[in-house]
N, C-alpha and C positions, 0 to 999 in steps of 0.2 A: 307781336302779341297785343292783342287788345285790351287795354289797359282797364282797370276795376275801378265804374264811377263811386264816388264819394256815398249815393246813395245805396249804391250795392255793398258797400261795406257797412254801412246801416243795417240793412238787412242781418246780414252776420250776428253784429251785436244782438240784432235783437233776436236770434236765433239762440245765442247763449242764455239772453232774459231769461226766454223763453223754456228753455231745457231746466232754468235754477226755476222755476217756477211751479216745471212737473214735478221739482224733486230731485232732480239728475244730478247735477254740478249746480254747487253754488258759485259763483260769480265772486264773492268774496274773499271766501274760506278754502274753494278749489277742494272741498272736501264732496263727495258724493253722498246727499241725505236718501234715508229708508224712506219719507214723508215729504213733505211739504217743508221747503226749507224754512226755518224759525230765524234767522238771520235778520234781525233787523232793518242794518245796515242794508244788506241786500235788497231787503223788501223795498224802502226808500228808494236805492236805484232803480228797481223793477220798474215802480212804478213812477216816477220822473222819468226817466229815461225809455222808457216804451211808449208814452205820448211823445216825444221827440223824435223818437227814431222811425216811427210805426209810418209816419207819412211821406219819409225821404225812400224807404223801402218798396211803401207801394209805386212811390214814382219810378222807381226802376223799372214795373210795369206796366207802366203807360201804353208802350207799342203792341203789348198784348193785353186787348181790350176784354178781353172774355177774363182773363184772371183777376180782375178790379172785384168781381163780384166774389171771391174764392175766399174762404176761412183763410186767414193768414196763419192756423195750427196745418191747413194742408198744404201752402206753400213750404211750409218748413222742413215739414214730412217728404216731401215732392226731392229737396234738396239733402237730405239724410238718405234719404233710400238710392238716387241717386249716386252718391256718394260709396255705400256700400256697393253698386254693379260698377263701378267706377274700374277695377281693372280688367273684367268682362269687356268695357267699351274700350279701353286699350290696347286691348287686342286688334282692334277690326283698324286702327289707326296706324298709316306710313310713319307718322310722327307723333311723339308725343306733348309735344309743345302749344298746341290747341286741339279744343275739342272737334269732335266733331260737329255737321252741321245738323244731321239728325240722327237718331237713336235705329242703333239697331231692331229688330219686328221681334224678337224675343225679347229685348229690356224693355222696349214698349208695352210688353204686353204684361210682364213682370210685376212693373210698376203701377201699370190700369189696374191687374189684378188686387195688390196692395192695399192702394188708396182707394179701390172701386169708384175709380174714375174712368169715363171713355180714354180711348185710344187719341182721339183728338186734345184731349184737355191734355193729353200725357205731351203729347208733340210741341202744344203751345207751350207751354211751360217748361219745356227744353229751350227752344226758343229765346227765351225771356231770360235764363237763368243756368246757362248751360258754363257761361265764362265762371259763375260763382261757382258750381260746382267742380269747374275742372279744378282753380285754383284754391279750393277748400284740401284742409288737410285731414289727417285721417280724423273717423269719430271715435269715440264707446258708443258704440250699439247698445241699447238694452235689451232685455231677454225676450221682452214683448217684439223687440223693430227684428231681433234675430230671430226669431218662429214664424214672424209673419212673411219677411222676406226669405226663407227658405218651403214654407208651404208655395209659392208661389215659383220660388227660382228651380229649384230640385228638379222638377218635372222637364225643365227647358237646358236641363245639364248644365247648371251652375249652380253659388252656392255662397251664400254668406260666409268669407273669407275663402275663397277659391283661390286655390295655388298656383301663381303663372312662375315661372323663371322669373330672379329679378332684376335681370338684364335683357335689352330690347336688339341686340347689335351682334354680331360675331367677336368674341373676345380673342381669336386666336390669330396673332398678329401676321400669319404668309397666309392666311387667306383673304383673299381680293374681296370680300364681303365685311372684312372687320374695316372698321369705322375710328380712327384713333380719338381719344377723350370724347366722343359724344355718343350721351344717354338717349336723342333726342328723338333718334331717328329707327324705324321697325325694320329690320331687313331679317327677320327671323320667319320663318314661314311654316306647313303641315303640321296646325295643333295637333295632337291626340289627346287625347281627355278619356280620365276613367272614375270612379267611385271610390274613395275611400275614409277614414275616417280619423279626426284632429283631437287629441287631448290640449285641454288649455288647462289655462290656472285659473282663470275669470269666469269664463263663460262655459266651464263641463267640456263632455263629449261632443261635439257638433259631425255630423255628417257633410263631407265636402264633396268638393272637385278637385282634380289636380292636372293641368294642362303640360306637357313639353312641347318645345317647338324645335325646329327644324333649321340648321343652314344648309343649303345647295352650293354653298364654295365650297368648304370642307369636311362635308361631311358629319359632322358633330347637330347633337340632338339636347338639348339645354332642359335642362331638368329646374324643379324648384332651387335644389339644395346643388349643383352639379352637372357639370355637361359632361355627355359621351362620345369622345372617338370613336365612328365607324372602325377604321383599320386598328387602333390600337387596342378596343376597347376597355378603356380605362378612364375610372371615373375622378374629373378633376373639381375639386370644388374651389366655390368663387371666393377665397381668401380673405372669408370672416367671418362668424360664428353667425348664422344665419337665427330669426327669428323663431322659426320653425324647423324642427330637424326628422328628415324622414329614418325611421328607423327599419322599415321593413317595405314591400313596394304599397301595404295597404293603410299604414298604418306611419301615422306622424304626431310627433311630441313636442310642445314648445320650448324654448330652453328654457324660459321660466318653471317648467314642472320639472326636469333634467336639473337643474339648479337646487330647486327643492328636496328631491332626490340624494345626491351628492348631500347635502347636508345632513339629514335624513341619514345616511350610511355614515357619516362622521361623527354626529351625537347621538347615535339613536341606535348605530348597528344593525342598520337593518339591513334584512334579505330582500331581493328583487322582490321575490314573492310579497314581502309584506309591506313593498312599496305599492304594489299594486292592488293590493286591499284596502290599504289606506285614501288613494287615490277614488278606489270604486267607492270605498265608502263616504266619501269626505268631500272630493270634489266636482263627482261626475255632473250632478247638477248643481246650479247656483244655489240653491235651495235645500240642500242635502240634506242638513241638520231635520227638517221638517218631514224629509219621506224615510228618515231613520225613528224618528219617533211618533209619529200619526196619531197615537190615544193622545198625546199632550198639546196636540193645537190638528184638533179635529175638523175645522175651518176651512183652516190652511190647507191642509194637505189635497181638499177637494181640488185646488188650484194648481198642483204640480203637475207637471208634464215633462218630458221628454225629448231633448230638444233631436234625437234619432227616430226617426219615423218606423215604427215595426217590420217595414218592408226593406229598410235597407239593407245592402247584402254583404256589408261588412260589420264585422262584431265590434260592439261598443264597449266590450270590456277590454281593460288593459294588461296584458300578457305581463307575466313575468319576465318569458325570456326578449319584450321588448324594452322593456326596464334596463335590464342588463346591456341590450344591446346599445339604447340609446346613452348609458353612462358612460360605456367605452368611447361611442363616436362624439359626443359633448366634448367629453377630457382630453380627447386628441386633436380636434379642432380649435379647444381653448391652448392648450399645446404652441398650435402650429401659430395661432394668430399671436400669441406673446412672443410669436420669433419673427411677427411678420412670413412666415412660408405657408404654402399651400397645400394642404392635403389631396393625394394623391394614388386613390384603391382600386385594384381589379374591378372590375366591372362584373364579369361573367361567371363570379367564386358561385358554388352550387350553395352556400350559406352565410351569413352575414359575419359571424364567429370566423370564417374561414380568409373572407374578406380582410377582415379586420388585423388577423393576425401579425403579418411580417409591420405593419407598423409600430403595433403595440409594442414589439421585440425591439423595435428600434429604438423608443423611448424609455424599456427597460434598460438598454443598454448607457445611455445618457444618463440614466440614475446612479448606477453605480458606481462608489467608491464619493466622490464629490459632487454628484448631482444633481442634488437637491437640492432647492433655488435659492432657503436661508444657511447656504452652509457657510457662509462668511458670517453669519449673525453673531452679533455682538451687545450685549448689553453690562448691565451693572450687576448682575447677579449673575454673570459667568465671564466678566471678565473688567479683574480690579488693577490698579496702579497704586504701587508704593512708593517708597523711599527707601533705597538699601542704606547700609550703615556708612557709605560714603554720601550721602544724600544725593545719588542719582534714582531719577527714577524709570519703575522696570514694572514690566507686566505682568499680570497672573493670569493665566488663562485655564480652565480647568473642563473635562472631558469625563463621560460616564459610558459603559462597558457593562450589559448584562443581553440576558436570552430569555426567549421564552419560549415552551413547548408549542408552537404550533404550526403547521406546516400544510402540504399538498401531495398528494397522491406521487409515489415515485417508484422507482424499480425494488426489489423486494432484498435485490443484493446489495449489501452490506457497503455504505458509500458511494454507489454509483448515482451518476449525478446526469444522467445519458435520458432524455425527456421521454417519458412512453409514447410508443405511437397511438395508440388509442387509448380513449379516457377509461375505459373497461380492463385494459391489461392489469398484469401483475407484473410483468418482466419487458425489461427494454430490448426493444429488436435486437442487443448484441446480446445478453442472455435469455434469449424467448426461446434460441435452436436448443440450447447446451442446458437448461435449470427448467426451462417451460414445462416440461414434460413429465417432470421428477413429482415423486410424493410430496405433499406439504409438510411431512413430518420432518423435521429436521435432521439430517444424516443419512436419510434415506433414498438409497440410489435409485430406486426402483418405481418405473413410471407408474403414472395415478393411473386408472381406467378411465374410459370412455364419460363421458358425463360426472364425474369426481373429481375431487382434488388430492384424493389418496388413494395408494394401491389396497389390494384388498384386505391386504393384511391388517391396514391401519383403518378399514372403515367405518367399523365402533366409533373410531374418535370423532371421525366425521359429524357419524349422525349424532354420537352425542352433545357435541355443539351446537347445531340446527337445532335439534330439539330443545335442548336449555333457551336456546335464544328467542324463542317462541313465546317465553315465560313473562309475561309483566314487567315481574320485579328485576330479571334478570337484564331485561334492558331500559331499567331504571338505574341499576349498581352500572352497567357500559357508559351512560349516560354521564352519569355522575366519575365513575375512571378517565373519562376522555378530558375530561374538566372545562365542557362544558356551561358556559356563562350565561349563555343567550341563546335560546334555539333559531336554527334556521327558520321555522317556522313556526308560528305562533299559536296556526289554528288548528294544525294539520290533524287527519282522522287516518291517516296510519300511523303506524309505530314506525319510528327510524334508527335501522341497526349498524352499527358501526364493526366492521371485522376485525378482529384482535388477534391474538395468542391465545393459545389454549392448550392445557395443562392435562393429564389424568393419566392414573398408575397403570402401566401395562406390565404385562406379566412376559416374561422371557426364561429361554433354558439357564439365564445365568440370576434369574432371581427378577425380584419385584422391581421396576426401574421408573422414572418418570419420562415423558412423551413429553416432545415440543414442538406441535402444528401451529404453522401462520396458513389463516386462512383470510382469502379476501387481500385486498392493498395494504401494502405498506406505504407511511408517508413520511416526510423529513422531518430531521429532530427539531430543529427550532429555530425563530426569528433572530437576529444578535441585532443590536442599535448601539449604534455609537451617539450619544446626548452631550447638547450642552447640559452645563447645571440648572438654567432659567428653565427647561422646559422642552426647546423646540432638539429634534432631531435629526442630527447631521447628515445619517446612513444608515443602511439596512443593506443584511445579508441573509441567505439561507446556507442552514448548516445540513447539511444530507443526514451524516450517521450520526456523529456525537458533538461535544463543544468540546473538542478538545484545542490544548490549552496553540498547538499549531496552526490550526487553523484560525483561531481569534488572533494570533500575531497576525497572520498572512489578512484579514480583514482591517486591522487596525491600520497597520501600512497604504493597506489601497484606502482609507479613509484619511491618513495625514501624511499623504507623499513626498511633502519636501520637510527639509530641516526648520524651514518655517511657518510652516501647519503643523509641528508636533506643540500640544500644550505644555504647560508648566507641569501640570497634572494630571493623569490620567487615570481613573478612578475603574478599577474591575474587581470583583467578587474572590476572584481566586488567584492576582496578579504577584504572588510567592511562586506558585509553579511555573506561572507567564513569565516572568524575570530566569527561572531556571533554565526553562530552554531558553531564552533568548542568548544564556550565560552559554548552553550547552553548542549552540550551533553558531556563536559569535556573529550573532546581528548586534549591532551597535544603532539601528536606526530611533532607539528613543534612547538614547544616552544624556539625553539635557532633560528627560522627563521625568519627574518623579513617580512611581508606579505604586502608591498605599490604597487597601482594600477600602471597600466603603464600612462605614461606621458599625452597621448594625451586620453585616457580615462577621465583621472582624472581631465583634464581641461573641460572637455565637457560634462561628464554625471553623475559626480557629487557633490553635492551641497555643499557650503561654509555652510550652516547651520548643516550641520552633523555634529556635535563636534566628534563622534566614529571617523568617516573616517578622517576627516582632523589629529587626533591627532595618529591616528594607521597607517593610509597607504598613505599618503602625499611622495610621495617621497624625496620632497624636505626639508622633517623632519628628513630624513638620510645621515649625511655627508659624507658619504662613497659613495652616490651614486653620488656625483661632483669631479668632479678632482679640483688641483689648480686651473689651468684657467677656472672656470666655466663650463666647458661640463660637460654631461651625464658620470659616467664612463661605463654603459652600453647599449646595443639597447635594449631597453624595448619591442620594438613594433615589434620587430622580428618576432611573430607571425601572426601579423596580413600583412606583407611583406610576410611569407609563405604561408599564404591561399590564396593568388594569385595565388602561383602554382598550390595548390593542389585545387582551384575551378576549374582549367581548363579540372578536372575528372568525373564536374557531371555528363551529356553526357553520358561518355565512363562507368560508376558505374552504375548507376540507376537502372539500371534493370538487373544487374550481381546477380545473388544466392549467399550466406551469404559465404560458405566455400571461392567462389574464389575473392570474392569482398572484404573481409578481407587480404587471401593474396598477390593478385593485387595490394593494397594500403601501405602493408608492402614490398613489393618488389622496389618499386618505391618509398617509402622514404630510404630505405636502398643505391639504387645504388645513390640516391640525395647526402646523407651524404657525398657516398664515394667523387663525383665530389666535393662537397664544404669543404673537407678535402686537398683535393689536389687543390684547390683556395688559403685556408689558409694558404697552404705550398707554393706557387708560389707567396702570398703576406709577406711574412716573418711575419706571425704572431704564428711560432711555435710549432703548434698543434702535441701534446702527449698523451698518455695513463696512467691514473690514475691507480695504481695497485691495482687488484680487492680487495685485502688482504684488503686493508686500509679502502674502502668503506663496503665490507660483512666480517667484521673480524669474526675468529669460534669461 
């Protein structure tokens, strides 16, 4: 490799002056100025140091005598623009370890076009300055160096940030093509190249390129984000959460915007859709703020543009259901790289959603019962050390048990938990033969007609329904029943109906009676969460029909399976009738747990005449749970504090299919924890890790 003289590194420096001089980067401060950077300090440098360096720079071009006479702002530009077709020229390259000797006849021409400089001047100045560029690292472009080098590159099928694979070698180790540890060397061949289009966080919409290449050992075809098995087709990705993530084949998202996203749906509750409004609105150009308000800097606005040419033939707005798609593949690649493993998807699935599925299920499955990655978490506000009255000391650890209504679309029969085959059903393929066919009305044997959901006897109720719901106000009162927090949609210009239960007097030979049609989906009764007292939550289950008091035993178990993950205290709303069955069917597996209701339950919904309750789950019948000074020693009602948050989901949940509504809901209490773990630590309440040995001993 040919080594970079002293004066070429000259060059450099003064190339950064240079850029803190337009305004770019300051040199000092490493902060990007709107203007002319005001830095003192810097200024001083600028200029002491630009008369020192400016003539060791030009010496670097001595042997190309024509550039002596050149602005030293379009050498610099010379080696920027460069620098942006930089992996264009890597392509054409056996190796990547030195440049080329000259420029390909489209980046020549690219960059003639640019700098409206000849072809020749382009060539010397390769020449002169090609070792700087190859071993230059990446830039920020600005908006100006990205419009001008895409006005020119577009046309010749490249593109300011154009997408190659980011490996140069065959990765798959029995093919005689793969190369072990070395980046250095091209043995990847038949680009293909097509049009599509990059959300960023920086720089807007930009119009790209997207190259795959080819190996002839094995058959496999290397994508940005992924390579594909001919024979197996199945797409393997390169085992790290790439920079850029394709979420559809036209269509790519950075993980910085996929990031923002994800947080966005954690503080904010928002729906895909109202991510991508925000997006369109807020970031598509660098400049947004400016072409949302145009009476208020009238100027300005003359100046915005586009950095999507009107002719491109991919759309520059950002889908919803890419939104959605890219937060699945984000979450599962951050997933897989926290485990060191490699994601692993069909290739050939007819839809991305379909793609995606069996992994998502897999990592629902890792969730449940201990899953969740602070489920060891320990701090000082859920778990204290005392002094018993022999002065040893012993732990408190304490645990919070409640539900909340909100759920996913399921089968209509009563408990069944059997996933619909389509997102449109009412009944699951093992009752779609035997109930599918039946009146909606309840008790009613007798099948609906053709286009109905009721036989004809019952079709008043039908249409009385549709027609009510038709009403305004009537699907304001559904709105407000469903308890609704947050709408799915913010701006939406339809009205959104939700199918319910429906009630009205029918008349019969045995007298006036009341009628009970379900029309539309039935969905499951509600979320349960097992919490620490600080905050973060342990686990999550879906309850199908009711909370009954069986199945929160059978949850809590798969939540503290051994004798040493049950707490001291286990804190539930109704845990009098919880203690009953547990009496009635002699489980013993929380027999070292205290089971008292939370505070503000136990004042309000249940009764001083219970001798059980008062004498079993009274909290104030456990010394342990008051400090000296009379306080709480712990927040009992934590739970019912978290289902604020998590009601602000029903909206955005509702109607999401079971695989991504499970992990949707695990994802989003996972990056919660993290925030309220790092609350705990910025409040000095010491938050640690319980080591699993002690909890799951072998």
């Amino acid at each position: 490799m040919q080594p970079v003289p002293k004066n070429i590194a000259g060059l450099l420096l003064v190339e950064s002056l240079y850029l803190c001089s337009l305004g770019n980067v300051c040199v000092q401060t490493n902060v990007t100025e709107s203007a002319l950077c005001k830095h003192h300090t810097c200024h001083f440098f600028c200029s002491t140091l630009m008369a020192q360096c400016l003539g060791q720079a030009l010496s670097a071009l001595q042997d190309a005598t024509t550039c002596l006479s050149f602005d030293f702002s379009l050498i610099l530009s010379f080696v920027r623009l460069c620098c942006l077709a930089k992996p264009t020229l890597q392509l054409d390259r056996r190796t990547v370890s030195s440049p080329p000797d000259s420029l390909s006849s489209r980046v020549v021409k690219i960059i003639s076009a640019c700098l409206d400089a000849s072809e020749d001047v382009v060539n010397e100045l390769w020449n002169a300055l090609k070792v700087v560029v190859w071993q230059h690292g990446p830039i920020a472009a600005s908006e100006e160096e990205i419009r001008l080098f895409n006005v020119h590159a577009l046309q010749w099928d490249t593109s300011y940030r154009h997408l190659y694979p980011p490996v140069h070698t065959c990765q798959v180790s029995t093919c005689r093509h793969h190369i072990l540890n070395s980046e250095r060397e091209f043995n990847l061949c038949e680009p293909s190249t097509y049009k599509a289009t990059l959300f960023t966080l920086k720089d807007g919409v930009l119009p790209i390129y997207t190259t795959s290449l080819y190996c002839r050992g094995c058959y496999s075809r290397y994508y940005p984000n992924y390579r594909v098995h001919k024979g197996s087709s199945t797409r393997t990705y390169y085992g790290s959460v790439p920079e850029v993530l394709q979420v559809s084949r036209d269509f790519f998202i950075e993980s910085a915007v996929l990031e923002l996203f994800c947080n966005q749906k954690v503080f904010g509750w928002l729906s895909a859709g109202n991510c991508s409004r925000i997006y369109d609105w807020s970031l598509a150009t660098s400049r947004q703020y400016i072409k949302n308000n145009p009476l208020a800097f009238p100027g300005a606005a003359l100046l915005l543009f586009s950095q999507v040419p009107d002719t491109w033939p991919v759309s520059a707005r950002l889908r919803p259901e890419d939104v959605l798609n890219g937060f699945f593949l984000y979450s599962l690649l951050l997933h897989k790289a926290e485990r060191s493993a490699v994601l692993i998807l069909p290739h050939d699935e007819k839809s991305h959603r379909m793609r995606l599925r069996d992994e998502l299920a897999l990592r629902n499955k890792l969730m449940e019962g201990v899953g969740q990655e602070q489920y060891l978490h320990a701090c000082d506000l859920c778990f204290k050390v005392y002094e018993d009255e022999n002065g040893v000391q012993r732990k408190l650890q304490a645990a919070v048990c409640d539900g909340i209504t909100i759920g996913h679309p399921c089968c209509a029969v009563h408990d069944c938990q059997v996933p619909l085959a389509s997102h449109a059903d009412r009944f699951c393929s093992v009752h779609m033969m035997s109930i599918g066919k039946k009146c909606a009305v309840v008790d009613c044997n007798v099948d609906h007609d053709k286009g109905f959901q009721t036989c004809n006897e019952h079709r008043p109720l039908e249409e009385s329904y549709y027609i009510r719901g038709q009403a305004f106000f009537q699907l304001k009162a559904r709105l407000k029943k469903a308890g609704v927090a947050v709408p799915d949609n913010s701006v939406s210009l339809e009205a959104q109906v939700t199918h319910e239960e429906e009630e009205c007097e029918g008349k019969s030979e045995m007298g006036n009676q009341k009628l009970k049609a379900l029309f539309g989906q039935c969905h499951t009764h509600n979320e349960q969460l097992a919490m620490r007292t600080c905050g973060v939550v342990m686990s999550r289950a879906t309850f199908f029909g009711s909370e009954a008091v069986s199945g929160v035993n059978g949850f809590l178990k798969a939540t503290f399976p051994t004798p040493q993950s049950t707490p001291e205290f286990l804190i539930f709303d109704n845990n009098c009738q919880l203690m009953k069955h547990q009496a009635a069917i002699g489980d013993t597996h929380f027999k070292d747990t205290a089971q008292p209701v939370d505070i503000f339950h136990f004042r309000s919904k249940h009764k001083q005449s219970d001798d059980f309750c008062q004498a079993f789950c009274n909290p104030a019948a456990f010394p342990e749970m008051r400090t000296s000074d009379g306080k709480w020693t712990f927040n009992t009602s934590i739970c019912e504090q978290t289902n604020v948050w998590l009601g602000g989901y029903i909206a955005v949940l509702r109607n999401m299919e079971v695989t991504r509504y499970n992990f949707y809901l695990d994802e989003m209490i996972k990056r919660r924890n993290r925030y309220v773990i790092h609350e705990l630590e910025r409040k000095e309440h010491k938050p640690w890790t319980v080591p699993a040995e002690l909890v799951f001993p072998l």
